[in-house]
C-alpha positions as CSV (number, residue, x, y, z in Angstrom):
1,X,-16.7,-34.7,134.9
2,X,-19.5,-32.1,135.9
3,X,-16.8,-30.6,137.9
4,X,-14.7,-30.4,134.5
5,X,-17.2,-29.2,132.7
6,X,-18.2,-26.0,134.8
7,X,-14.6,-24.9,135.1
8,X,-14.4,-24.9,130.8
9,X,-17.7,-22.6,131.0
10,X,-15.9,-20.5,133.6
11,X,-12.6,-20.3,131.1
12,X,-14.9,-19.6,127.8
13,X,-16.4,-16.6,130.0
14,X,-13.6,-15.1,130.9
15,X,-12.1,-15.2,127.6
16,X,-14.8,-13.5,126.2
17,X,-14.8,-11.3,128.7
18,X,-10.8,-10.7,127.8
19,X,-11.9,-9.9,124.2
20,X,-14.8,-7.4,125.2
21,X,-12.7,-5.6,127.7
22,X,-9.9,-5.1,124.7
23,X,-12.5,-4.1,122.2
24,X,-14.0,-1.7,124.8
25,X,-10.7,-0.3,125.4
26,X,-9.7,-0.3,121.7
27,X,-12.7,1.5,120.7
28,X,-13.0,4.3,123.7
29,X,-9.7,5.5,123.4
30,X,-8.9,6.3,119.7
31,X,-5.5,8.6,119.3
32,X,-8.3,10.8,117.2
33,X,-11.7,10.8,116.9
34,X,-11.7,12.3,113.6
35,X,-9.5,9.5,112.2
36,X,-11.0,5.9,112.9
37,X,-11.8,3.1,110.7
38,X,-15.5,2.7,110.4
39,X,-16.0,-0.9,112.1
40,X,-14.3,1.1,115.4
41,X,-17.6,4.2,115.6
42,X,-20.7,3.2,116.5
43,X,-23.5,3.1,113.8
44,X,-24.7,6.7,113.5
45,X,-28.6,5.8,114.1
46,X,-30.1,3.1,113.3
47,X,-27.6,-0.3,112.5
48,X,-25.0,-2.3,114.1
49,X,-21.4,-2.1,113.9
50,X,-19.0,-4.3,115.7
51,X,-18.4,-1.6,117.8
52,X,-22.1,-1.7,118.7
53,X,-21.8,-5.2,120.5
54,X,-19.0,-4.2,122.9
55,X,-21.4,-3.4,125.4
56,X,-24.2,-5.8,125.4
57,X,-21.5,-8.5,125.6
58,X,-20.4,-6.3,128.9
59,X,-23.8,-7.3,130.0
60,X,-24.4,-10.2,128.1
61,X,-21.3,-11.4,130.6
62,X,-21.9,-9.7,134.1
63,X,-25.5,-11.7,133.8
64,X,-23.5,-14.7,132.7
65,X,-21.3,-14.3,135.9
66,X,-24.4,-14.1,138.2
67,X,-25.6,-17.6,137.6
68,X,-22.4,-18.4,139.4
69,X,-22.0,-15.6,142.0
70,X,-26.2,-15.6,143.1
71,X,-26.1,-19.4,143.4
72,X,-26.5,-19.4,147.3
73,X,-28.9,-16.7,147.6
74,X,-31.2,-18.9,144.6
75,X,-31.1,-21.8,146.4
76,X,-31.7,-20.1,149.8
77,X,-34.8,-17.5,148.0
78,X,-33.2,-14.9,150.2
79,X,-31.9,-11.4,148.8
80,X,-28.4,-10.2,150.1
81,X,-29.6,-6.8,149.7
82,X,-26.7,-5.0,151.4
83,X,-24.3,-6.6,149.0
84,X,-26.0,-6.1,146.3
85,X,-26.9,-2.5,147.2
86,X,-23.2,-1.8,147.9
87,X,-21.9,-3.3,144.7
88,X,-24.4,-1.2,142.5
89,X,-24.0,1.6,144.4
90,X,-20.5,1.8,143.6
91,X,-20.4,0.9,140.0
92,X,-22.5,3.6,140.0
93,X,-20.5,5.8,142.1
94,X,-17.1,5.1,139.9
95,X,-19.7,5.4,136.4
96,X,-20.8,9.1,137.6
97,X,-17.0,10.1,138.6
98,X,-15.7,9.3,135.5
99,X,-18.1,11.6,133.9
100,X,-17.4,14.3,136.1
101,X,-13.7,14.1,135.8
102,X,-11.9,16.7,135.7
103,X,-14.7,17.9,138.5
104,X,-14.8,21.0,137.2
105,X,-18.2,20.9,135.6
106,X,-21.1,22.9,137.5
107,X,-23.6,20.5,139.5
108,X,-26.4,21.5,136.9
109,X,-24.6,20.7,134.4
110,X,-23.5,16.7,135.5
111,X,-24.3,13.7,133.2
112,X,-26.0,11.9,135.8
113,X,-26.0,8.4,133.3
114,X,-23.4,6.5,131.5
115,X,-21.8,2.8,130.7
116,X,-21.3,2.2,134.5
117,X,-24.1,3.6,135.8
118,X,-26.4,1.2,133.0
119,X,-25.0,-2.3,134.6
120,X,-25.1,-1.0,137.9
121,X,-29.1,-0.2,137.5
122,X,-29.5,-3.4,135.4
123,X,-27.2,-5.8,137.9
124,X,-29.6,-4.6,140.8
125,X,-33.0,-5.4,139.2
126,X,-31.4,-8.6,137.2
127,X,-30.6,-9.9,141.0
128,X,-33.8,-9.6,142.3
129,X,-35.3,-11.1,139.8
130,X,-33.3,-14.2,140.0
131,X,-33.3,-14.6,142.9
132,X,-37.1,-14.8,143.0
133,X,-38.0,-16.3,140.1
134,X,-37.0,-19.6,137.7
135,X,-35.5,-19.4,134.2
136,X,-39.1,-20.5,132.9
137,X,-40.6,-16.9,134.2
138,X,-37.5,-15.2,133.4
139,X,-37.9,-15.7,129.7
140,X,-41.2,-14.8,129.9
141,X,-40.7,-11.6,131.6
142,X,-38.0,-10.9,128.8
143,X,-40.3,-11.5,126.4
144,X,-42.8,-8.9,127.8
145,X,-40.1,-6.2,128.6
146,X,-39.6,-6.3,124.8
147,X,-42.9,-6.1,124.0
148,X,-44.0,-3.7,126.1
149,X,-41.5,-1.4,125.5
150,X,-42.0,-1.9,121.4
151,X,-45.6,-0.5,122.3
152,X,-44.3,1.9,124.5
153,X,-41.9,3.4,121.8
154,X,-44.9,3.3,119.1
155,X,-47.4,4.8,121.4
156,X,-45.2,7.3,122.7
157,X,-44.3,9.1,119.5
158,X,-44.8,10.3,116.4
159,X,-41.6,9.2,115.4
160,X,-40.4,6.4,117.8
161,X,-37.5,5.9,116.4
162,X,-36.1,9.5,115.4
163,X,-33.6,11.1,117.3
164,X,-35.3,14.1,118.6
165,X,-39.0,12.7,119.1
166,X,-38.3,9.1,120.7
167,X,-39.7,8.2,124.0
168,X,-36.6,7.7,125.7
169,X,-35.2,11.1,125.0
170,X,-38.6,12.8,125.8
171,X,-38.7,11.2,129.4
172,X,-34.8,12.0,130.4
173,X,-35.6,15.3,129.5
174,X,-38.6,15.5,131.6
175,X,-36.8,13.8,134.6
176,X,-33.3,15.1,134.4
177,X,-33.6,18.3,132.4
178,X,-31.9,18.7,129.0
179,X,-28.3,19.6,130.8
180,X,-27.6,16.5,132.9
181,X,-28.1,14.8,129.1
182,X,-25.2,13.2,127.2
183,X,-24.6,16.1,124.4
184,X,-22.6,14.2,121.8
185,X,-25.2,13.9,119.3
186,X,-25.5,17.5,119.1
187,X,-29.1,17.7,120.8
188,X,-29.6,16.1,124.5
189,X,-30.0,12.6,124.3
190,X,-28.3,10.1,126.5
191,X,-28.0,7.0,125.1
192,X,-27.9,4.8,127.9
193,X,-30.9,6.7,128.7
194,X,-33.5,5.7,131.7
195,X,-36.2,3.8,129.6
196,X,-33.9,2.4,127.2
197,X,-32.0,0.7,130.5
198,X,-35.4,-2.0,130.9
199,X,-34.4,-3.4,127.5
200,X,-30.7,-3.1,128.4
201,X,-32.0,-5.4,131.2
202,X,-33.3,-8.2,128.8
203,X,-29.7,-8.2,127.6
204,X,-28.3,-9.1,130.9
205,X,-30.6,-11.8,131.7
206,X,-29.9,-13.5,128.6
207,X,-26.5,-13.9,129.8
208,X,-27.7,-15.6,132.8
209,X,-30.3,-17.6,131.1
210,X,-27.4,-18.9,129.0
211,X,-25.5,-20.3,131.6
212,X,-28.9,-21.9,133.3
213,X,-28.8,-23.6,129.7
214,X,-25.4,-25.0,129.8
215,X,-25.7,-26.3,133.2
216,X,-27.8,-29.1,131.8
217,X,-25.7,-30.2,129.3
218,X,-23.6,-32.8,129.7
219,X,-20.7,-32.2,127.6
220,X,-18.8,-29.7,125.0
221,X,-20.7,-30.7,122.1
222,X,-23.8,-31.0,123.9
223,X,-22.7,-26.9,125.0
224,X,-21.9,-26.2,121.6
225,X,-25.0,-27.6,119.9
226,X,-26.8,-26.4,122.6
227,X,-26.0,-22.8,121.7
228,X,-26.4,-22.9,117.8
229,X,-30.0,-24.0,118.7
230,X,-31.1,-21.1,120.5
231,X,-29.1,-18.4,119.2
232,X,-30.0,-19.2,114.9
233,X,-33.9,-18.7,116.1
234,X,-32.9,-15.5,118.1
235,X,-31.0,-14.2,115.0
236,X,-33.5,-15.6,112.5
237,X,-36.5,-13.6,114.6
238,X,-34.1,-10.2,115.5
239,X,-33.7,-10.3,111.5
240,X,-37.3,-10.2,110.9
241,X,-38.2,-7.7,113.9
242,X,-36.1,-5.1,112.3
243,X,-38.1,-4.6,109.6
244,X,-40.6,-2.9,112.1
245,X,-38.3,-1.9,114.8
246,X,-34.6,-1.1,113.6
247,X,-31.2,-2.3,115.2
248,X,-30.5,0.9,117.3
249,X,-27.9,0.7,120.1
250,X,-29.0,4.1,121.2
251,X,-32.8,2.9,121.9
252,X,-31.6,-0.4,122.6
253,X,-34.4,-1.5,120.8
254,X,-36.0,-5.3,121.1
255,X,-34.4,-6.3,117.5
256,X,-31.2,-4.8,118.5
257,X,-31.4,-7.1,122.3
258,X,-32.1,-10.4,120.2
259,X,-29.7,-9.8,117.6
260,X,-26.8,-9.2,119.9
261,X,-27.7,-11.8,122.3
262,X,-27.4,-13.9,119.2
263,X,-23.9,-13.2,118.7
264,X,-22.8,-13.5,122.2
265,X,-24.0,-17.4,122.0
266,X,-22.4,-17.9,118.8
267,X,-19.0,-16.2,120.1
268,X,-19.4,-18.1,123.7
269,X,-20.3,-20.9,121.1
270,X,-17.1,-20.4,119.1
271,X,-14.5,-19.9,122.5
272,X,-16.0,-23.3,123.9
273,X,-15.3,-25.0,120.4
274,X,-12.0,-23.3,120.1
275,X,-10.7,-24.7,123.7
276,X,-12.5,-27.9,124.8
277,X,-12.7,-29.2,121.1
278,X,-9.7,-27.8,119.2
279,X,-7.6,-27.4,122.1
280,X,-5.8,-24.2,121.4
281,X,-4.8,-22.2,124.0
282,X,-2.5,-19.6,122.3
283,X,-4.1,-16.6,122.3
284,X,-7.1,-17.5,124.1
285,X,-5.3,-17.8,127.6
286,X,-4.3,-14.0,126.9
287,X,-7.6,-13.0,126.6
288,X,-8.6,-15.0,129.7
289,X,-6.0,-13.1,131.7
290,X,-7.4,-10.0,130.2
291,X,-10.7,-10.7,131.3
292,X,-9.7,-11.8,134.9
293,X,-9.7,-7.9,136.2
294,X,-12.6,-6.0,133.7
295,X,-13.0,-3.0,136.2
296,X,-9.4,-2.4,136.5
297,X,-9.0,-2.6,132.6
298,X,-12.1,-0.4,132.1
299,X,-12.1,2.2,134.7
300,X,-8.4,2.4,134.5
301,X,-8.1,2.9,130.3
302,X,-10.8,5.6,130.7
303,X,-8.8,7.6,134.0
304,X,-5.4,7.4,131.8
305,X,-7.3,8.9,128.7
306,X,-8.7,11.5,131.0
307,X,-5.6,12.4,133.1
308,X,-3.5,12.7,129.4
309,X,-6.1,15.2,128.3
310,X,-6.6,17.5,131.6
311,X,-3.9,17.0,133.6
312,X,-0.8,16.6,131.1
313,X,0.5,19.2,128.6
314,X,3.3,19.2,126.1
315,X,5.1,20.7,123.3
316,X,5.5,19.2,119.8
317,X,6.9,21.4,117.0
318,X,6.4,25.0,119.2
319,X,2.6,23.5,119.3
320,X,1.1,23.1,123.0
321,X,-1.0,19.9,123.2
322,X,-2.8,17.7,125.8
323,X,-0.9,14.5,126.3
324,X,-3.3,12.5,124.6
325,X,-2.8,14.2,121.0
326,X,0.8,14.3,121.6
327,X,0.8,10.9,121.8
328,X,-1.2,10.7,118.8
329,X,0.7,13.7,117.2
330,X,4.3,11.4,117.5
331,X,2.6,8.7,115.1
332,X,0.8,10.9,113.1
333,X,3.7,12.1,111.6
334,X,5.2,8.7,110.3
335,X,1.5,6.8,109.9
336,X,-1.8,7.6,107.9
337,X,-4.0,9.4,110.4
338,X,-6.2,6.4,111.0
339,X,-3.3,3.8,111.4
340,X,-1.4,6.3,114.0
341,X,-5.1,6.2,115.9
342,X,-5.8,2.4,115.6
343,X,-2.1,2.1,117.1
344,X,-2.6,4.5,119.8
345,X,-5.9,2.6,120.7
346,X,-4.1,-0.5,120.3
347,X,-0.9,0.6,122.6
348,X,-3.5,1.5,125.5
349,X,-4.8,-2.4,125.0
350,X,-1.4,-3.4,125.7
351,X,-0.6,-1.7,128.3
352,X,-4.1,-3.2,130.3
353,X,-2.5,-6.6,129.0
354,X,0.6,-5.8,130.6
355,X,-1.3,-4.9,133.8
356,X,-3.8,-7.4,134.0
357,X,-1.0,-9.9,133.4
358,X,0.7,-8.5,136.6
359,X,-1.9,-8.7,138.8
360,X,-2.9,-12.3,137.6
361,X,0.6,-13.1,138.5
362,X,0.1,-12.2,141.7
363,X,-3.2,-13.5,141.9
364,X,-4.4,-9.7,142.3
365,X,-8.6,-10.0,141.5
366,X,-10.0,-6.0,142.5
367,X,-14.2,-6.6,142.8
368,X,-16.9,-5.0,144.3
């Protein structure tokens, strides 16, 4: 039975990590950026979109994962620092390539963060930590990070929550320098920003401390009720917080960590009732084999978008175009602009499908 029942936690995680991969996918690689459906950008300051909650489920899952894959080194207290080193240090490696595709960019001028680079930093410290300390002290720390870096924020500006004045932009630009900053918000500011990465860290832990909960219950319902009690507090309390401190992906602020946490749970919540209660599998074993190979579907949807817009040229009507908006450009002429985009988007989720299917097939897993 116990058996049983950690296998069905294994499934519901990797079905949710199926859906998050195709979310990321679907909302990274638009056919135009200047034509997407509002619940597919990211909230433009302050708010949450379902776009906003692609990425703390990323992490949400990866610390999910490590109750299972840092269960020797727990029980044995002892850190497996070259694996862990060499697991980070390539997540970080691939997260810092990506940016500087096409590798044309002038070393003063690289983005030194990014996605990658985030849960590389945040799966380092999240190991050590668990490693070394209980769930007990885990929450407490989490609670702390939050709170400390609530003050922090406060303290640290006149506006803490502003764009331009915030803590977390004023410290990147006094370690890094305003050009190795993300640029897209027209100022440097890089939202997966150096300070902003220790609340980032809460996020991840919750994911483990999740799974530490499930462990000890003894069946699906027990799972599932298990879940709505912690995550309505969490939702009820990230509700309340953001009156003071506003949901704000960019900051990653402490409102923003407990509200998404919340809807992780309830999602996990939902997968678990979904296949252990209802029994439906259609669908859901899809997004299980999508979820089996994240980095390939990731890192791979990001190099084709890249290689179609460097590397590929072509003509359409006596117009020369990149790949990507040719591809774009072919449904744009029979679709409304933001249907040919949400089908572009969608046609790159299907291809990953197609090759995360063949690799589970052949029982092809790539990991660090």
């Amino acid at each position: 039975m116990q058996t049983h029942l950690v296998s069905s936690r294994v499934v519901a995680l990797d079905i949710l990590r199926g859906l998050t991969i195709a979310l990321m996918i679907l909302v990274n690689t638009p056919g135009s950026w200047s034509h997407v459906y509002g619940p597919l950008l990211h909230a433009e300051w302050n708010g949450v979109t379902p776009t906003d909650m692609v990425f703390p489920l990323f992490l949400f899952i990866v610390g999910a994962a490590m109750f299972y894959s840092l269960s020797d080194a727990r029980s044995t207290g002892q850190i497996p620092w070259r694996r862990l080193l060499q697991r980070s240090g390539m997540l970080f490696l691939i997260g810092l390539l990506l940016n500087l595709y096409p590798f044309q960019t002038d070393p003063s001028h690289w983005r030194l963060m990014g996605v990658l680079q985030r849960i590389a930093v945040c799966y380092l410290l999240a190991a050590i930590l668990i490693i070394r300390l209980r769930p007990l002290y885990l929450v407490r720390l989490c609670g702390a990070i939050l709170l400390c870096y609530w003050g922090v924020l406060e303290i640290g500006s006149h506006d803490p929550y502003g764009l331009q004045a915030n803590l977390v932009r004023q410290l990147d630009l006094v370690l890094w320098g305003p050009n190795h900053l993300w640029q897209g918000k027209g100022i440097p500011f890089d939202p997966e920003g150096l300070l902003s990465t220790l609340p980032a860290l809460v996020t991840l832990l919750i994911g483990y401390l999740t799974c530490c909960g499930l462990a000890k219950q003894a069946s699906a319902f027990a799972q599932i009720n298990w879940l709505l009690k912690v995550s309505l507090p969490l939702l009820a309390v990230s509700w309340g917080w953001r009156v003071l401190q506003p949901f704000n992906k960019s900051l990653w602020t402490g409102s923003y960590v407990l509200f998404t946490g919340a809807i992780a749970m309830l999602l996990l919540m939902a997968i678990i009732w979904l296949w252990e209660d209802r029994q439906i599998r259609v669908g859901l074993n899809a997004l299980r084999i999508y979820g089996s190979n994240p980095l390939v579907g990731y890192v791979g949807s990001q190099v084709v978008a890249l290689v179609l817009t460097f590397n590929i040229t072509a003509n359409l009507n006596g117009v020369v175009m990149n790949g990507y908006e040719f591809g774009y450009s072919i449904m744009a002429q029979y679709l409304h602009p933001k249907d040919a985009s949400l089908l572009f988007a969608f046609g790159v989720v299907m291809l990953f499908y197609l090759v995360a299917w063949c690799m589970y097939q052949k029982r092809w897993f790539v990991k660090l």
